[in-house]
py3Dmol code that shows the C-alpha trace and the ligand (Angstrom):
import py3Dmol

protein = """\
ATOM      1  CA  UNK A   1     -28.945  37.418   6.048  1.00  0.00           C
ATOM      2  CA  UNK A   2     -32.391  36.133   6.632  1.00  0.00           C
ATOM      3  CA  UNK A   3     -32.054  32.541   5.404  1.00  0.00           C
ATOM      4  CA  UNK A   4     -29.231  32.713   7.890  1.00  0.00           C
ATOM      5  CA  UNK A   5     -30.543  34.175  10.365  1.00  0.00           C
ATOM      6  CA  UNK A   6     -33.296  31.342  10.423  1.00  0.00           C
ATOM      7  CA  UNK A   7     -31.128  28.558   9.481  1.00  0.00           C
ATOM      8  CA  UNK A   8     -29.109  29.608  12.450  1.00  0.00           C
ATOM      9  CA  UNK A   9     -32.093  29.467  14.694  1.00  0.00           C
ATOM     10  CA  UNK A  10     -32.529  25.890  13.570  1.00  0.00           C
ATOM     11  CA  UNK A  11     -29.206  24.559  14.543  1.00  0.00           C
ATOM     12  CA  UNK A  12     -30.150  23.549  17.727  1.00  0.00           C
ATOM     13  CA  UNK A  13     -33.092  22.413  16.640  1.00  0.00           C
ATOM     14  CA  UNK A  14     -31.370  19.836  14.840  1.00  0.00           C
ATOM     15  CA  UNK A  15     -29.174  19.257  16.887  1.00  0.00           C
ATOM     16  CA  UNK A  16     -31.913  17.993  19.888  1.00  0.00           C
ATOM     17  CA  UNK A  17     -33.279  15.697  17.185  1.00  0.00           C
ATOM     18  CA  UNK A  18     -30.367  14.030  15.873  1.00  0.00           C
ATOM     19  CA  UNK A  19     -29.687  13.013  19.812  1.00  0.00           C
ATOM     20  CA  UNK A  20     -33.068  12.485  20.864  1.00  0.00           C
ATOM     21  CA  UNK A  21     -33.413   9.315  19.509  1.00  0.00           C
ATOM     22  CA  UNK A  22     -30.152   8.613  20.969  1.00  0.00           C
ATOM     23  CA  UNK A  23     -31.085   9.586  24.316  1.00  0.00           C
ATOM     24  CA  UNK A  24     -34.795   7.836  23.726  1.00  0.00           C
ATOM     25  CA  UNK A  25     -32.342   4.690  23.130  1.00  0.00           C
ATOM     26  CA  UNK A  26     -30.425   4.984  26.036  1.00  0.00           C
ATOM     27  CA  UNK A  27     -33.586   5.307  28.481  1.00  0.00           C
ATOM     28  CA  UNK A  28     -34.960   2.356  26.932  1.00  0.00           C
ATOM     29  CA  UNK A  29     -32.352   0.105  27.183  1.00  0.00           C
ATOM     30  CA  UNK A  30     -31.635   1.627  30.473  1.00  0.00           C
ATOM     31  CA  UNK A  31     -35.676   0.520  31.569  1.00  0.00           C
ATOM     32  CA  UNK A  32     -35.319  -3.296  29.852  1.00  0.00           C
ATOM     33  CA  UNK A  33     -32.066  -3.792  32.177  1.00  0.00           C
ATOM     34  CA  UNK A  34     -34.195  -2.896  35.289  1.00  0.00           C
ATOM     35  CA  UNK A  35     -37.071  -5.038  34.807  1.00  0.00           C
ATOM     36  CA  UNK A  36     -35.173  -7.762  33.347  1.00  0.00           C
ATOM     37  CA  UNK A  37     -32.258  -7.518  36.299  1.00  0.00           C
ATOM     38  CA  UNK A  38     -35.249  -7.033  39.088  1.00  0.00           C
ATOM     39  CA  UNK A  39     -37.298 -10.205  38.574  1.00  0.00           C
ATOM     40  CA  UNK A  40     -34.246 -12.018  39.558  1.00  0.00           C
ATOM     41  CA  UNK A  41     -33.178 -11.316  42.754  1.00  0.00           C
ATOM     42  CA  UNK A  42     -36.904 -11.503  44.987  1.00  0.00           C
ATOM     43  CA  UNK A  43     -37.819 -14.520  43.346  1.00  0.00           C
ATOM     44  CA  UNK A  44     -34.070 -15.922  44.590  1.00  0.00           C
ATOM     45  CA  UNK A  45     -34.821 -14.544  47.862  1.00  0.00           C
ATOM     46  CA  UNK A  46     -37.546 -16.156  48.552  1.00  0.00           C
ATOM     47  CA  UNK A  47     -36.823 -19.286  47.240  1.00  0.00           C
ATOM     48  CA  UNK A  48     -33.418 -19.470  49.341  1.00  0.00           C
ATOM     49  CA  UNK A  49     -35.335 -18.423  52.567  1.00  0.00           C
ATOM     50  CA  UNK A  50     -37.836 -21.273  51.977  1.00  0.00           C
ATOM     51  CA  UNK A  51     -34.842 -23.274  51.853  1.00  0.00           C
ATOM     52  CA  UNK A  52     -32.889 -22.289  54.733  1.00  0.00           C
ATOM     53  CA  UNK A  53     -36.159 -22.442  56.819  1.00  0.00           C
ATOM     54  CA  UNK A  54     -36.645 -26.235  55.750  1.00  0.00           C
ATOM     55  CA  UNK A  55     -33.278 -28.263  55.912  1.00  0.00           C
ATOM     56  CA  UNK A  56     -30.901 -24.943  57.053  1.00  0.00           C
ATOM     57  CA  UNK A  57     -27.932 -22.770  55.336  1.00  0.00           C
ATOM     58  CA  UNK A  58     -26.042 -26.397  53.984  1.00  0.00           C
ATOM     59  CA  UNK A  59     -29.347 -27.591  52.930  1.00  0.00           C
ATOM     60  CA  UNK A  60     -30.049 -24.115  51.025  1.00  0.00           C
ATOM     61  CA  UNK A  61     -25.781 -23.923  48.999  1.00  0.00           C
ATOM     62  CA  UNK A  62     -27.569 -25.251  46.443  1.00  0.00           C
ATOM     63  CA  UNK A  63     -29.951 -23.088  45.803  1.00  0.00           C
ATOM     64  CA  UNK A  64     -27.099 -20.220  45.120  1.00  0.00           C
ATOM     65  CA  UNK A  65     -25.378 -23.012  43.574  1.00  0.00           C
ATOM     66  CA  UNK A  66     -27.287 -24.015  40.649  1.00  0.00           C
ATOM     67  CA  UNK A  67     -30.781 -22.073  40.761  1.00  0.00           C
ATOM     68  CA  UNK A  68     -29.092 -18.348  40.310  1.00  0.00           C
ATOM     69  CA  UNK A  69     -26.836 -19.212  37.461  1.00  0.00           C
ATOM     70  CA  UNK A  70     -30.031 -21.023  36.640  1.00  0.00           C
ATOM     71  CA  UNK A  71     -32.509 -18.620  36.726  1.00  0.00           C
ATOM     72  CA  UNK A  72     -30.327 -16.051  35.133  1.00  0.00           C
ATOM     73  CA  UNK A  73     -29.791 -18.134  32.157  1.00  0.00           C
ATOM     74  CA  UNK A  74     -33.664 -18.568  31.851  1.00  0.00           C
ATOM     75  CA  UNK A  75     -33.792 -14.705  31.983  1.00  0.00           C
ATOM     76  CA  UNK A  76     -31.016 -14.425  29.437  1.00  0.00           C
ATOM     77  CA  UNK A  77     -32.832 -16.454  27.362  1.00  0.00           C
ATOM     78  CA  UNK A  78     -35.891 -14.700  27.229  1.00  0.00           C
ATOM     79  CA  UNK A  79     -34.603 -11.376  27.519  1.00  0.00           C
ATOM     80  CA  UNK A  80     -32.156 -11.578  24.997  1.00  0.00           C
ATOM     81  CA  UNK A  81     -29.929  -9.692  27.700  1.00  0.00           C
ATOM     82  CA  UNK A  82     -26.444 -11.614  28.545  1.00  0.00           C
ATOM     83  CA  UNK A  83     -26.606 -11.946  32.589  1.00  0.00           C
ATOM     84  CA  UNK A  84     -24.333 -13.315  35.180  1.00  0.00           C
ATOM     85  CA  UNK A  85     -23.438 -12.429  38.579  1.00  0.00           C
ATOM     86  CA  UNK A  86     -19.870 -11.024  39.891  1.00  0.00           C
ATOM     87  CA  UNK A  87     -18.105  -9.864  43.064  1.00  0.00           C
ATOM     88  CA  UNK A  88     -14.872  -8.215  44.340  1.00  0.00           C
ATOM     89  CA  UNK A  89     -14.054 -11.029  46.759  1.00  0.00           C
ATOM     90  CA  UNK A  90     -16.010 -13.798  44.448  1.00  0.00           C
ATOM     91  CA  UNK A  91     -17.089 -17.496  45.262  1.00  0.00           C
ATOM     92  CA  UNK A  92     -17.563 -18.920  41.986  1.00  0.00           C
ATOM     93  CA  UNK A  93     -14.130 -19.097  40.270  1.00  0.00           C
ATOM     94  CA  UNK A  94     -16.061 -17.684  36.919  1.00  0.00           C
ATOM     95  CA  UNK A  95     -17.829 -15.146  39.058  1.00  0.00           C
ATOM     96  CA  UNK A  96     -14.360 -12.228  38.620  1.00  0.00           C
ATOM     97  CA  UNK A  97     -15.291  -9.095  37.040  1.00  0.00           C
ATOM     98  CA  UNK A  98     -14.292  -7.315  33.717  1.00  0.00           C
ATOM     99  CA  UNK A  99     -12.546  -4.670  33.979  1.00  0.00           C
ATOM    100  CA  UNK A 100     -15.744  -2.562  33.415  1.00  0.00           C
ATOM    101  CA  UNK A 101     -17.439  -4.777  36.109  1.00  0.00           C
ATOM    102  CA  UNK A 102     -15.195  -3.911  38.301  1.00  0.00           C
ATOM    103  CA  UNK A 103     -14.610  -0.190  37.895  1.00  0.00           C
ATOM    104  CA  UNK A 104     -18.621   0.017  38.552  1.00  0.00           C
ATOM    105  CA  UNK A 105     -18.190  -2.579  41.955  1.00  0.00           C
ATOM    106  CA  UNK A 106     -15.432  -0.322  43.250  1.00  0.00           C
ATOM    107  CA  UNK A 107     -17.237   2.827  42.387  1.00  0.00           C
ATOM    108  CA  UNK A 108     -20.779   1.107  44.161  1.00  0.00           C
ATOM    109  CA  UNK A 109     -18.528   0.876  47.273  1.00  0.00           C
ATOM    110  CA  UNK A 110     -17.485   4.693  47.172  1.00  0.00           C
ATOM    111  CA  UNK A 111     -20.913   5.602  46.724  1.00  0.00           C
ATOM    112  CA  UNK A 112     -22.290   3.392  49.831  1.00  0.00           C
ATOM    113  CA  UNK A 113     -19.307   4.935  51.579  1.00  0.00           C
ATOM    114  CA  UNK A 114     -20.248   7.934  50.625  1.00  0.00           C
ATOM    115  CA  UNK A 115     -24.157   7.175  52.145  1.00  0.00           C
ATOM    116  CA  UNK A 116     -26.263   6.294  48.930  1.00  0.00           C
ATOM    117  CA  UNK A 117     -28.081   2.884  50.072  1.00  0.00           C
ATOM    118  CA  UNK A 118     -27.089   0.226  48.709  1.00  0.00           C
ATOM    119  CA  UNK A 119     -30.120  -1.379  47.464  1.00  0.00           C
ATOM    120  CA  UNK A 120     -30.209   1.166  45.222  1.00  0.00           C
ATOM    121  CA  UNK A 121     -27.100   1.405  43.645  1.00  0.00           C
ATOM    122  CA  UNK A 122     -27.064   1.296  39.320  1.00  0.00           C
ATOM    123  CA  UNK A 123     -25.426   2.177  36.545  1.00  0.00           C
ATOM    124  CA  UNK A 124     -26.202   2.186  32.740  1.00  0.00           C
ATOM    125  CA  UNK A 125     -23.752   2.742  30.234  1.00  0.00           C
ATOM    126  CA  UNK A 126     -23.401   2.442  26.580  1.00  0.00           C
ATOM    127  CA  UNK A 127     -19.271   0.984  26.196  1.00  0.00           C
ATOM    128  CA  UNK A 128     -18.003  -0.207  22.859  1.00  0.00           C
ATOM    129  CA  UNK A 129     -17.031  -4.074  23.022  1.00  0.00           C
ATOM    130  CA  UNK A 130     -14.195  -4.156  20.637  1.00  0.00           C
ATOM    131  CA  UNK A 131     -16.199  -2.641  17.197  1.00  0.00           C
ATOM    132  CA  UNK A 132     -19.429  -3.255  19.065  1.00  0.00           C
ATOM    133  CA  UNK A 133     -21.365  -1.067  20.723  1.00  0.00           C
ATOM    134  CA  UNK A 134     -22.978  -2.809  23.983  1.00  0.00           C
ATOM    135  CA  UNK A 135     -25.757  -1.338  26.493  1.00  0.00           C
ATOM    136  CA  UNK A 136     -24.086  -2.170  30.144  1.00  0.00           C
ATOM    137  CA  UNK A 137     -25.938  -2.006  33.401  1.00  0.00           C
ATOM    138  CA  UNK A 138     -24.973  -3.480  36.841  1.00  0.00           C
ATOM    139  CA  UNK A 139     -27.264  -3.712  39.894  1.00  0.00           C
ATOM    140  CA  UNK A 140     -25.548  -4.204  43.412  1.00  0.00           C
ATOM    141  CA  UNK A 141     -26.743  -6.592  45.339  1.00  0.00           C
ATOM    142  CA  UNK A 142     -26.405  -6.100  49.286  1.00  0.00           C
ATOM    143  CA  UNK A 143     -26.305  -8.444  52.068  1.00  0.00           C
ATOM    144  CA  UNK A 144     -29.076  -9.225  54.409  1.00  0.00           C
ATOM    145  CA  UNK A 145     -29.279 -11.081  57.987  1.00  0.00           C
ATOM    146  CA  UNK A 146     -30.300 -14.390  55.577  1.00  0.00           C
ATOM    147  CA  UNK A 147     -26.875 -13.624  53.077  1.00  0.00           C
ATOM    148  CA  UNK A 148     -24.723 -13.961  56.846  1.00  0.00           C
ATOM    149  CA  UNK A 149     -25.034 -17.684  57.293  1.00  0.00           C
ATOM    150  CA  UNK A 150     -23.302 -18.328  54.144  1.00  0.00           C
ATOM    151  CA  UNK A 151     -21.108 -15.001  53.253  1.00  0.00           C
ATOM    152  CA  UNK A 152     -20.952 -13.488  56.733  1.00  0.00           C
ATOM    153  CA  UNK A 153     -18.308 -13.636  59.576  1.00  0.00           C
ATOM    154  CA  UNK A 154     -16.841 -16.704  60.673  1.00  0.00           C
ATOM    155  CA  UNK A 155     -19.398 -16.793  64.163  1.00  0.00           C
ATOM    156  CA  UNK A 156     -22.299 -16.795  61.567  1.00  0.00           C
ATOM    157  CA  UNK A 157     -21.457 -19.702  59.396  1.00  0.00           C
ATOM    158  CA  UNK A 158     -22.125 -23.288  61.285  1.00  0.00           C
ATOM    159  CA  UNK A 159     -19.551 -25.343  60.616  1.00  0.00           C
ATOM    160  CA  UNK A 160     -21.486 -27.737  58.539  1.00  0.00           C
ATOM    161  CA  UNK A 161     -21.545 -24.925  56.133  1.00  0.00           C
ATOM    162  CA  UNK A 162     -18.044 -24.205  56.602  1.00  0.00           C
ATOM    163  CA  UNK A 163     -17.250 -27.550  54.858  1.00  0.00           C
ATOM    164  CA  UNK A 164     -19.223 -27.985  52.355  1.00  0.00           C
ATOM    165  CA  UNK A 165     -17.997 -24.609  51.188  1.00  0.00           C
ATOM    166  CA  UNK A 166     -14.421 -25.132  51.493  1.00  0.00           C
ATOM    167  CA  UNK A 167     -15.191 -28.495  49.922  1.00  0.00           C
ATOM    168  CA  UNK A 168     -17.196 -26.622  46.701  1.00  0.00           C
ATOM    169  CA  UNK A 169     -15.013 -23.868  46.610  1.00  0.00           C
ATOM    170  CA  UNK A 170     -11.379 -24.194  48.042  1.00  0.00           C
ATOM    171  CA  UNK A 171     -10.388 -20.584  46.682  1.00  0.00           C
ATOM    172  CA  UNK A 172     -13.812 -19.191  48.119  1.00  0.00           C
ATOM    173  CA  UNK A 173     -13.185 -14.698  49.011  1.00  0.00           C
ATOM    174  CA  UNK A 174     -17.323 -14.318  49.966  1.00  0.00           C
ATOM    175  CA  UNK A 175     -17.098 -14.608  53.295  1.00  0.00           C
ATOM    176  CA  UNK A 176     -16.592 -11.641  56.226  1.00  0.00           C
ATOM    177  CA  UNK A 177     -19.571 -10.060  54.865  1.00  0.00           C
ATOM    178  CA  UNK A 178     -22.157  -7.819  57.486  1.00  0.00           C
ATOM    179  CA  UNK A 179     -25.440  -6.907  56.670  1.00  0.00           C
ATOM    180  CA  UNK A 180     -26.227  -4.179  54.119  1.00  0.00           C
ATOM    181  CA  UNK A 181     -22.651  -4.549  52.588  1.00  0.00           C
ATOM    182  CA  UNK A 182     -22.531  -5.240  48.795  1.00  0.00           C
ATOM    183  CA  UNK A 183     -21.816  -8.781  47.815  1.00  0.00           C
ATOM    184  CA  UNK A 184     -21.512  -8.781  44.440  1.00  0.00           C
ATOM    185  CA  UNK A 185     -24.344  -7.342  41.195  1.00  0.00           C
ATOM    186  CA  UNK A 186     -26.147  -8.687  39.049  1.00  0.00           C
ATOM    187  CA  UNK A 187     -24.520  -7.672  35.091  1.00  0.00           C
ATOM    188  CA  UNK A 188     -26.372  -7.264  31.949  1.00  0.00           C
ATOM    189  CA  UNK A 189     -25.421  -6.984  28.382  1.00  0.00           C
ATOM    190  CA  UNK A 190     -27.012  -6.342  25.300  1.00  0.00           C
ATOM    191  CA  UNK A 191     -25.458  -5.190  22.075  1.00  0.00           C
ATOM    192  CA  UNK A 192     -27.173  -2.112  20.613  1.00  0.00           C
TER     193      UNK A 192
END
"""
ligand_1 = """\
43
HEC
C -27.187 -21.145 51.590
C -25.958 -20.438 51.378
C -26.034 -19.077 50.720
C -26.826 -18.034 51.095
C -27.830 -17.956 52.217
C -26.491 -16.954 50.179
N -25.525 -17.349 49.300
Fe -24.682 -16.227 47.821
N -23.607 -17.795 47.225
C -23.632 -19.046 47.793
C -22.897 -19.958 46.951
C -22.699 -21.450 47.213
C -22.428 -19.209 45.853
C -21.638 -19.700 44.650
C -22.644 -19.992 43.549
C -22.028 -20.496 42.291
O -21.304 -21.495 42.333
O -22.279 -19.874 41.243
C -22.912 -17.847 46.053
C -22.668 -16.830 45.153
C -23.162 -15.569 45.284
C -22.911 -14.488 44.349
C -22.176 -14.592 43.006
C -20.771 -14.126 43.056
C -19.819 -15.109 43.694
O -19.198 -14.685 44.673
O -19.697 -16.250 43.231
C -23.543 -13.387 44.843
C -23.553 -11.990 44.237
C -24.206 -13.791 46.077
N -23.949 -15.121 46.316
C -24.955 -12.954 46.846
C -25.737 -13.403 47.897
C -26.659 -12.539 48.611
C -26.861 -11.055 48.354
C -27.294 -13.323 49.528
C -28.428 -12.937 50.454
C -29.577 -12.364 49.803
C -26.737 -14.656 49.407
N -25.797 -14.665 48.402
C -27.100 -15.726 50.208
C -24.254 -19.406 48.970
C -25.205 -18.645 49.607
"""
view = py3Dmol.view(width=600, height=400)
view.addModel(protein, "pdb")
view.setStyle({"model": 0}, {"cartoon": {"style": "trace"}})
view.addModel(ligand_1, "xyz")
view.setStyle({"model": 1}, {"stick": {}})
view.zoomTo()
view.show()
């Protein structure tokens, strides 16, 4: 009755430890994605703006072009995380969404619907890969005045742009975008 009694009392006990660590894993994994997935986008930012300011939005395509997918594969490389970008209505031809991608893009747009702001819309999950377990986490990432001249309404992009983008990208969807709308996220992976 006794032994029971405490064994019984234990239970739970071991039942917090055996998930802690699982939990403790989680939150890690759940902190690398951030900093890793943060670095990225203000050091884009302000690279593109320095851009746009010197030789304008056609001078600056490139910068989306080939120093994002650039700079992501730098961070990939270093992290260890696997990171691209994707969209709803994407630009890139490579840039579609999984299916998990895109269950988290639709569910960012409820949520900013629904008044969360969308700077600071996330989501960590662990989701098994086939037999692998993988450590999934999507920022959004919203539009801004500076996003319009390339992704905004037809009255914001100069026609210069215009052609170079339907010359880069015939199928191109980014466009019709307003400020503070999301664009696309930024998608790590990691296995666990
Ligand atoms: C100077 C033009 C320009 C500006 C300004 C610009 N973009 Fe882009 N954006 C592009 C181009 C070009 C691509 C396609 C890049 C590629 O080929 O991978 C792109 C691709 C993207 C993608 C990847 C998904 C896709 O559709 O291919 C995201 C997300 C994105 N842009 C978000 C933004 C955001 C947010 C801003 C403002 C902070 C912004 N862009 C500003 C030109 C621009």
């Amino acid at each position: 009755m006794q032994a029971n009694r405490v064994i019984r009392k234990f239970i739970p006990l071991l039942a917090a430890l055996a998930v802690a660590p699982a939990f403790a894993d989680d939150a890690n994994m759940l902190e690398e994605a951030r900093s890793v997935s943060s670095a990225i986008p203000p050091k884009l930012l302000s690279v593109l703006d320095e851009e746009i300011k010197k030789s304008g939005p056609e001078g600056a395509i490139g910068v989306c072009r080939e120093k994002a997918p650039a700079m992501a594969k730098a961070a990939s490389e270093k992290s260890g995380w696997a990171i691209r970008r994707v969209s709803l209505k994407n630009r890139n031809p490579k840039a579609v969404p999984d299916a998990w991608e895109e269950a988290v893009l639709k569910e960012f747009d409820k949520r900013a619907a629904a008044g969360e702001k969308p700077t600071g819309l996330e989501k960590g999950e662990v989701v098994m890969d086939g037999d692998k377990k993988m450590y999934r986490y999507m920022k959004a990432l919203p539009t801004q005045d500076l996003c319009l001249g390339c992704h905004g309404t037809s009255d914001r992009i100069s026609p210069a742009v215009q052609a170079k983008l339907k010359e880069l990208y015939p199928a191109d969807q980014a466009v019709g975008y307003h400020a503070a709308e999301i664009r696309g996220a930024i998608t790590l992976k990691k296995p666990l």
